[in-house]
Wavefront OBJ file of the C-alpha trace (Angstrom):
o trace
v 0.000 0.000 0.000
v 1.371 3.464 -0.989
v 2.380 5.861 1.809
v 0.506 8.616 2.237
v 2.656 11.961 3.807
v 0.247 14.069 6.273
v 1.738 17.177 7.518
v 0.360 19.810 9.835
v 1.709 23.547 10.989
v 0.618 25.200 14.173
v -1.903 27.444 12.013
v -3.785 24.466 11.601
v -2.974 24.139 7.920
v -2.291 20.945 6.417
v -1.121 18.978 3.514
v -1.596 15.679 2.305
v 1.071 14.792 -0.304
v -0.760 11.988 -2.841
v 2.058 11.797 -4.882
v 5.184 11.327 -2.480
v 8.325 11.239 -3.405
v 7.903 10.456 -6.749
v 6.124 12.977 -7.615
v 6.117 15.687 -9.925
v 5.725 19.247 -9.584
v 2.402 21.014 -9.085
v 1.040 22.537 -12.307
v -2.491 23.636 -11.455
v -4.514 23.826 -8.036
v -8.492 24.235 -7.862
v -9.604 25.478 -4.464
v -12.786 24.144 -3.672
v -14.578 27.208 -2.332
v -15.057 28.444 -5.898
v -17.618 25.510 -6.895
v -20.869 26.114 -7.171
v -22.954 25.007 -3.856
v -19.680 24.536 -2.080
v -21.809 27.087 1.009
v -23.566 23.303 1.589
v -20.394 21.927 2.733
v -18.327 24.009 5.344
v -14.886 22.042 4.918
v -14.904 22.960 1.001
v -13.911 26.548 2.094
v -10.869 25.897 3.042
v -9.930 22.739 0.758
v -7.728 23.399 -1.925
v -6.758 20.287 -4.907
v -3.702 20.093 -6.728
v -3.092 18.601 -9.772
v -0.121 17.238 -11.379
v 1.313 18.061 -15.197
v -0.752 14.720 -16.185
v -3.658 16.692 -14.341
v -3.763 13.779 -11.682
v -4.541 14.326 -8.138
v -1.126 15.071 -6.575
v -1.946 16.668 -3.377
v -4.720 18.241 -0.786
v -4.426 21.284 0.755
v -6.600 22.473 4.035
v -5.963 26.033 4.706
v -7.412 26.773 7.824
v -8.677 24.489 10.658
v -7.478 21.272 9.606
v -9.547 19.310 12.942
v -12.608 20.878 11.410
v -11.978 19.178 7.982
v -9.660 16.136 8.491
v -10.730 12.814 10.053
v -8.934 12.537 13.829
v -6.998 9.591 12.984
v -4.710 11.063 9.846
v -4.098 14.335 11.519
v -2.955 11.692 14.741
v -0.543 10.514 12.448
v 0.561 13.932 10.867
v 4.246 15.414 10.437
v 3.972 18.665 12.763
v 5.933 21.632 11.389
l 1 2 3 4 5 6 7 8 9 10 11 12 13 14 15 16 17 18 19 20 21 22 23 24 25 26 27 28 29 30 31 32 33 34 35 36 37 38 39 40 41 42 43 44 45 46 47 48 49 50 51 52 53 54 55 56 57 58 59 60 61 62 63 64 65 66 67 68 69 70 71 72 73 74 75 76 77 78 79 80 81
């Protein structure tokens, strides 16, 4: 099963790295709060995608209030910065 890298700063900001290591660099991020309906889900506000230059999934961004938006266990296991 392929690691997945979790890290948190004392903001409350986090980043969950999809791609790991191997990955390349980021080419285009989407933040979530500019989808239509994204007022019905709180958490989209501060969720923010990024994409790799084959447009996959690379990485997840959570801007503000990671507890809020992340399940208890993966933030448990986080990298703090």
């Amino acid at each position: 099963m392929a690691e997945i890298e979790v890290t948190v700063d004392e903001a409350g900001t986090a980043y969950v790295d999809l791609a790991g290591r191997s990955g390349g660099e980021i080419r285009d991020s989407v933040a979530l709060d500019e989808v239509e309906d994204a007022h019905r889900v709180a958490a989209l506000g501060s969720i923010v995608l990024h994409f790799d230059f084959y447009g996959r999934l690379a990485g997840l961004e959570v801007t503000e209030s990671a507890t809020s938006v992340l399940p208890p266990a993966l933030l448990d296991a986080a990298e703090r910065r």
